[in-house]
N, C-alpha and C positions, 0 to 999 in steps of 0.2 A: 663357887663357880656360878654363872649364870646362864640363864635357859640357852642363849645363843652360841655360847661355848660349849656346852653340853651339848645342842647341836650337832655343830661343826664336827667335834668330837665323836657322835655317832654316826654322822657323814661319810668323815674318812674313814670308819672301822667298814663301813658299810659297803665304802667300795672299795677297797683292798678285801679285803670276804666277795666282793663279786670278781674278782681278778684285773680290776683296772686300778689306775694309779693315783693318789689323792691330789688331781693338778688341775688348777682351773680349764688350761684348754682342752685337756680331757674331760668336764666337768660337762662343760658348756656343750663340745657337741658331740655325747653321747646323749644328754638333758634335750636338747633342740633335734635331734633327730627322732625323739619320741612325743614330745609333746606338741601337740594338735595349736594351743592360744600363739600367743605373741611370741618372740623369739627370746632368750635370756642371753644378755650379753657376759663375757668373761669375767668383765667385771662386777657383776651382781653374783655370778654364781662363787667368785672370789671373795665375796663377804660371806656367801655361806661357810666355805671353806677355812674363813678367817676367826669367824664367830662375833659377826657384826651384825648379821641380819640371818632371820630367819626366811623359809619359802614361804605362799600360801597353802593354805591347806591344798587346792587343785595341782600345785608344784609337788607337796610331797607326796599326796597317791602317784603321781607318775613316777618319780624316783624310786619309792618300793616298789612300785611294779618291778621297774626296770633293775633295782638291785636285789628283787628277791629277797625285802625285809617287810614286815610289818609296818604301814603305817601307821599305829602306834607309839611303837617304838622304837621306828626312828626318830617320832616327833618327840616322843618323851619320855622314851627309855622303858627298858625292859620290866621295872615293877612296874611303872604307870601303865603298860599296855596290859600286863597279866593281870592288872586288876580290872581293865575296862575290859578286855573279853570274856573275862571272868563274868560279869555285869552283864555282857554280848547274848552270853551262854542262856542264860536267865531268859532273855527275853526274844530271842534268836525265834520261836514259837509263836510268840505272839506280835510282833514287830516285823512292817512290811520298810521294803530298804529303802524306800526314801524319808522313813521316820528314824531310822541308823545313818541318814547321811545328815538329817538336819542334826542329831544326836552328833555327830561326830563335830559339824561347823558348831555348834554351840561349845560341845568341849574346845574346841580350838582358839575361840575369844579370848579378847584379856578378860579380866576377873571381875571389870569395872562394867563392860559392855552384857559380859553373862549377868551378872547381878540385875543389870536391866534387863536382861529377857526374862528371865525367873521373873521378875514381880509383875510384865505382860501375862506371860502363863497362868499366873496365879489367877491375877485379876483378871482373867479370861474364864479360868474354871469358878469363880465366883460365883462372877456374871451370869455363867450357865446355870449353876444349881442354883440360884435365886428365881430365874426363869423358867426351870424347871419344878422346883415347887410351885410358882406361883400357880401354873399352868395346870400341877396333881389337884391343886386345892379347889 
């Protein structure tokens, strides 16, 4: 199966578990009557439903809100979320929330786009401790 069906698939668990009906017009404006951006048409929220397309990341924090699931784990299921809160837990001390929201959009990238921010991060921290030595010596 893939990510978009497994989706869809915890979609609908997600809202039958909140007590509405897995149906696009229900989708749509229970979806549109909480979220603040642009409005989602029937039929975008009907490819979610389909397992054609996935939300953005700022579409599924509203939907967990509104169904009362983890964003997580609606995004990628129940081990991927116990592992990332698991990971949450750890750092939850020392990590202020807008370094756990760019944490959560990096997790959210394709694999291709994360691979490019990792070797910025890298060469960022590099860049520091070379300037940073330079600077002790």
């Amino acid at each position: 199966m893939n990510d978009k069906v497994e989706f869809s698939n915890r979609l609908k668990l997600a809202l039958v578990n909140a007590g509405y009906k897995a149906r696009p017009t229900d989708l749509e404006k229970g979806f549109n009557s909480r979220y603040w951006g642009k409005s989602v048409s029937v039929q975008a929220v009907a490819k979610w439903l389909k397992g054609v397309a996935i939300p953005s990341h700022e579409k599924i924090l509203v939907l967990s809100e509104w169904l009362k699931i983890d964003p997580q784990e609606l995004r990628y299921g129940a081990e991927a979320s116990k592992a990332i809160n698991s990971k949450k837990k750890l750092w939850d001390e020392n990590i202020e929330f807008i370094e756990r929201e760019t944490i959560d959009c990096y997790l959210s990238l394709p694999a291709k786009e994360r691979k490019i921010a990792r070797e910025i991060i890298n060469s960022l921290f590099i860049s520091s401790k070379i300037n940073s030595d330079e600077i002790n010596s």
